[in-house]
C-alpha positions in Angstrom: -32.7 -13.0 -16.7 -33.1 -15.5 -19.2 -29.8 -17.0 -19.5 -29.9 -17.4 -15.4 -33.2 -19.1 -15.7 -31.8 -21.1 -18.2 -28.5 -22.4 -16.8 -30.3 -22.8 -13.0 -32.8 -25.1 -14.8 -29.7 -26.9 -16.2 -28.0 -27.1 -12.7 -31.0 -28.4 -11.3 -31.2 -31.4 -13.4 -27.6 -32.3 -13.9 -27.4 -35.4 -12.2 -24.6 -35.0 -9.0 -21.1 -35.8 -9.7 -19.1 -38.5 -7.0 -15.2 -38.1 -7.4 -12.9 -40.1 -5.6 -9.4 -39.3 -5.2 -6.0 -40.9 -4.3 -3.2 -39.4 -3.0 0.2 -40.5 -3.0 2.6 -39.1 -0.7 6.1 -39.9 -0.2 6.9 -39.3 3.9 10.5 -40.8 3.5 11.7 -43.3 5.9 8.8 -44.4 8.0 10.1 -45.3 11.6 7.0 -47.0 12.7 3.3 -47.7 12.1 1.1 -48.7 14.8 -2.8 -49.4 15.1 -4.8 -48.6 18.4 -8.5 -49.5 18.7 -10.1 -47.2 21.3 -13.8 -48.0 23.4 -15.5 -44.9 23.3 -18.5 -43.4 25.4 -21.4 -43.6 23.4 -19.5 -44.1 20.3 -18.5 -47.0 18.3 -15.2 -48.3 18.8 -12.4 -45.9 17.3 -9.4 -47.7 15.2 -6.6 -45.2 14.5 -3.4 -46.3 12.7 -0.3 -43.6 13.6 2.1 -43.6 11.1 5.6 -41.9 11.8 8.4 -40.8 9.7 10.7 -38.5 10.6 8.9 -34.9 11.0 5.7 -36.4 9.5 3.3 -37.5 11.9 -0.3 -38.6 11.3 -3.2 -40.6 12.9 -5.5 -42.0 10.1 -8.9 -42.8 10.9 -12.8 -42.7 10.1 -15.0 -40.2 11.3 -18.6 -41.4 11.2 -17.6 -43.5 8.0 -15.7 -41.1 6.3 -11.7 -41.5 5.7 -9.8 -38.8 7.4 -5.9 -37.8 7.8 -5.2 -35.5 10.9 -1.3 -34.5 11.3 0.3 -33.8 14.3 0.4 -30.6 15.9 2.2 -28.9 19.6 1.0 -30.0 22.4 1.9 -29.7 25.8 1.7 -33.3 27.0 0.2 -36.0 25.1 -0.1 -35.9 21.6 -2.4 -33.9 19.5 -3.5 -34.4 15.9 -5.9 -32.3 14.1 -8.0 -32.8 10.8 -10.4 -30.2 9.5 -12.6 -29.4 12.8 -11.6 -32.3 14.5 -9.1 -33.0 17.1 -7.6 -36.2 18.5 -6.0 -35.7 21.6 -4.2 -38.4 23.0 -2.3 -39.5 26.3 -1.5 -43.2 28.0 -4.3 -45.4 27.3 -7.0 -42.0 26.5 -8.0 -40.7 23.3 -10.2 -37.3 23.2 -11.9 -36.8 19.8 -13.1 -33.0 19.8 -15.5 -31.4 17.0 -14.9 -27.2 17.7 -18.0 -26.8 15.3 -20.5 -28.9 16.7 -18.6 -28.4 20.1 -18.8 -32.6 20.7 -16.6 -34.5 22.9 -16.1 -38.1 22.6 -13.9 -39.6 25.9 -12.1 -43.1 24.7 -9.8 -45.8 26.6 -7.5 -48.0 24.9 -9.1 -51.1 24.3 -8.0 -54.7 25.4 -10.7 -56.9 23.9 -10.2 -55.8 20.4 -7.3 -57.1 18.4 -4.5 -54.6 17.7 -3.0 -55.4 14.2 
C-alpha cells in the first residue's frame, strides 16, 4: 500500500512529457502530388495535399490543428482515405470528412477562391 502511495504521489507531480516525432518513409517513385483546399459547412477551410506513388496513396491534412496521414482505402466510386476514426471521402469537386466516434459529418466543395499550390 505504501509503495503505491508512494509512486502515485510521484506520478502526480512529474511534470508531463511532450514528444515529437518524425517519420521518414520512402514511398518510391512518387507519380504526383497535388494540393486541394476545400470550403466546408461550418468548418474552416480544409487544405489536403494527395500524394501518389505507385500503390501508396495518402491525403495529408490537419484535423482541428493536429497533423494527420490517412491512406487510401476500396471504395466503390470516389476515393476514400481513412486515418484513425476519421474518413475523407472524396468525389468531383466534394470532400466528406466523417468522425465514426463522435458520429460528425462535415460536407466540403472544392474551392475556387483559395489558391491551389
Amino acid at each position: 500500500m505504501r509503495f503505491t502511495l508512494i509512486a502515485l504521489t510521484c506520478l502526480t507531480l512529474a511534470p508531463p512529457v511532450n514528444a515529437e516525432t518524425t517519420v521518414n518513409l520512402s514511398l518510391g517513385a512518387v507519380d504526383s502530388i497535388e494540393t486541394m483546399t476545400y470550403t466546408c459547412d461550418a468548418a474552416a477551410p480544409l487544405r489536403v495535399q494527395y500524394v501518389n506513388a505507385g500503390e501508396n496513396t495518402l491525403a495529408l491534412t490537419n484535423i482541428k490543428g493536429t497533423p494527420r496521414i490517412f491512406v487510401n482505402v476500396v471504395s466503390g466510386s470516389g476515393a476514400r482515405y481513412v486515418s484513425g476514426a476519421d474518413t475523407l471521402s472524396t468525389k468531383g469537386t466534394t470532400a466528406l470528412l466523417e468522425n465514426q466516434m463522435d458520429e460528425t459529418k462535415v460536407l466540403c466543395g472544392q474551392s475556387s477562391d483559395i489558391p491551389q499550390e
